[in-house]
C-alpha positions in Angstrom: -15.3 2.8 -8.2 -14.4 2.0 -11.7 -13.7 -0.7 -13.9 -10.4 -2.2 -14.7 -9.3 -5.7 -15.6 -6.4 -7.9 -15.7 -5.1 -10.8 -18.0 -4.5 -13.8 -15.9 -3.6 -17.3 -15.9 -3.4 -20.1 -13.3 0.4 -21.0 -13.0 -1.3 -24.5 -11.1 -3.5 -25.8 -14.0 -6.7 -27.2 -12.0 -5.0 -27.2 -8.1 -4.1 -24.4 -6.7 -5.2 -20.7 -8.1 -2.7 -18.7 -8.2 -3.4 -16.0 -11.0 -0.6 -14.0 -12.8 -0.6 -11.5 -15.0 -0.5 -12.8 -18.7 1.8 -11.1 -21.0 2.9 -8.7 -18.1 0.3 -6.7 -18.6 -1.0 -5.7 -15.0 -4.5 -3.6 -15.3 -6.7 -2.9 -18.5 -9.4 -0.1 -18.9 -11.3 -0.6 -21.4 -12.9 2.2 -22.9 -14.9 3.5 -26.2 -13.3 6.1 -28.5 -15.6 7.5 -31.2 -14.9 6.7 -34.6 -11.9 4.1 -33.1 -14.3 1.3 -31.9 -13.3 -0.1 -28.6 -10.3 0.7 -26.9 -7.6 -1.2 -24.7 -5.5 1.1 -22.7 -3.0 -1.7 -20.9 -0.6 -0.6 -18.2 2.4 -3.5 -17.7 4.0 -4.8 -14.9 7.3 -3.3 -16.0 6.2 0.3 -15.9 5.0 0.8 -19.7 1.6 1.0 -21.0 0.3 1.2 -24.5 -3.2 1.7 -26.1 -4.9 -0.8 -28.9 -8.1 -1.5 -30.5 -9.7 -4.2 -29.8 -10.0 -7.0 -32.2 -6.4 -5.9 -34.1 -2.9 -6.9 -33.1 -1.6 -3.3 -33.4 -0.6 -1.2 -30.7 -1.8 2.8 -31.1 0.4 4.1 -28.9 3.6 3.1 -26.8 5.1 5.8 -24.6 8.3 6.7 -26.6 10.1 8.6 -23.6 10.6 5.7 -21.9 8.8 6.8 -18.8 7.5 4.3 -16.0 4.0 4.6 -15.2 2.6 3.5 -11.7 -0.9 3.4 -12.6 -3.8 4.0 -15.0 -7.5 5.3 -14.0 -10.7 6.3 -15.9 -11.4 9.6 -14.5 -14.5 11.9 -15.6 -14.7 10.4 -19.1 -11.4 10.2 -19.7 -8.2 7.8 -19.3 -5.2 9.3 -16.9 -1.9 8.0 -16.6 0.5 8.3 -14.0 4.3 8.7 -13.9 7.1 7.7 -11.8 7.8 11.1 -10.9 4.0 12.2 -10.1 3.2 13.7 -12.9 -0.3 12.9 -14.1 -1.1 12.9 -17.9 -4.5 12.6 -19.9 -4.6 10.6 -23.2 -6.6 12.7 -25.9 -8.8 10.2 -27.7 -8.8 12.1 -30.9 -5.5 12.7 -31.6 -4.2 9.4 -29.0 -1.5 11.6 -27.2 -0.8 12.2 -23.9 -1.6 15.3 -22.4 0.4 16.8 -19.3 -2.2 17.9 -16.6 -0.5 18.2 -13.3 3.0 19.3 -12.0 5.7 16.4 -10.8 5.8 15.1 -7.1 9.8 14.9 -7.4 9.6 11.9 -5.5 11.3 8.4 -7.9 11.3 6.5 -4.8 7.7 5.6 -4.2 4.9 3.5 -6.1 2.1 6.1 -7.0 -1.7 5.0 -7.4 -4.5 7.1 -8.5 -7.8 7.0 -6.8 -11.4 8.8 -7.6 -13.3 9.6 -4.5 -16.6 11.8 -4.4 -16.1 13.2 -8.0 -11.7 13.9 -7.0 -8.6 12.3 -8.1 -6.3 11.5 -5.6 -2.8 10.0 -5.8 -2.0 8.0 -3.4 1.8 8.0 -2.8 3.3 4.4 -0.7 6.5 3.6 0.1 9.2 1.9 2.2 11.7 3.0 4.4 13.7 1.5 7.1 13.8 1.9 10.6 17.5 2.4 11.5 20.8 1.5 10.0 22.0 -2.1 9.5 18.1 -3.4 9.9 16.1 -5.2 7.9 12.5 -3.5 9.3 11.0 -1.8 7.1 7.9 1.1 7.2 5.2 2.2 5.0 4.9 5.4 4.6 1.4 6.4 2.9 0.5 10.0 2.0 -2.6 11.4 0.3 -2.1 14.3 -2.3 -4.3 16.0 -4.7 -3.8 18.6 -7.2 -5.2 21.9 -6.7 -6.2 23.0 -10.4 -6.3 26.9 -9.9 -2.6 27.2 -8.5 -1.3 23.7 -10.3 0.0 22.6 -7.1 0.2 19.5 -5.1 -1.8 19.6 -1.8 -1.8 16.9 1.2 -4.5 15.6 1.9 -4.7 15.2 6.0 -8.4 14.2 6.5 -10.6 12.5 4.2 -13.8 12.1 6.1 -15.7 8.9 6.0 -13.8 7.9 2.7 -11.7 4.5 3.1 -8.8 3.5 0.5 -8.1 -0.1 0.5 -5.0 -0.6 -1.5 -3.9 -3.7 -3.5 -1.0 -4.6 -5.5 -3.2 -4.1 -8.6 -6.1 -2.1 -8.0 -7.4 0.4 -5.3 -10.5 -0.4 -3.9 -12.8 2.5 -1.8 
């Protein structure tokens, strides 16, 4: 499990609850970078994500290749990003740059979430396709991958034991 946070608001003032995201922005981790204080790293509903420090107005650093992330994870100390392609990238906390660390899935049509379970990282790949021409049923298809780190390649995963995913529109859940 790890920690990540959203910025909400209730649309309903004091009926209802229904909490949205505030600003767009989706998921937070919040995390300390020596000599930088405490650190916002903010992934937003339209794909983007950018990394501040808290208490200042000013954004570190904004993406500039206009890439659309699917999700953002504190992984072994450090924050990881990923793509709409699959690839996964690390931010360096010293420099506040992203780092390349896995290979693409070549897949664009599917919403990508990264998950830790017993010490891995594991992207969890979900998406919709339909049942037949001219229908409006749709499936979910769900696959399981994780990067093998001596070859650099993508492996599916086909059995994960006793380990459960539980996944939201915002955050996984094990």
């Amino acid at each position: 499990m790890f920690q990540a946070h959203t910025l909400s608001f209730s649309r309903y003032g004091r009926g209802l609850i229904a909490f949205e995201p505030l600003n767009g922005v989706y998921k937070v981790v919040l995390f300390s970078v020596e000599g930088l204080g405490q650190m916002a790293f903010a992934f937003h509903e339209d794909g983007k994500f950018c990394v501040s420090n808290i208490g200042y107005n000013n954004s570190i650093l904004e993406d500039d290749e206009n890439r659309i992330y699917n999700d953002i994870i504190l992984y072994m100390g450090k924050i990881y990003v990923i793509d709409k392609s699959g690839i996964i990238f690390w931010i360096n906390c010293s420099s506040i740059k992203l780092v390349r660390s896995s290979p693409s899935l070549n897949n664009d049509g599917s919403k990508k979430r990264l998950v830790e379970a017993r010490g891995s990282l594991f992207v969890v790949e979900m998406y919709f396709r339909r049942t037949a021409m001219n229908t409006c049923k749709l499936v979910m298809d769900i696959s399981v991958l994780k990067i093998d780190e001596e070859s650099s390649r993508w492996l599916r995963v086909t059995y994960l034991g006793d380990v459960l995913f539980v996944l939201g529109s915002q955050a996984p859940i094990l």
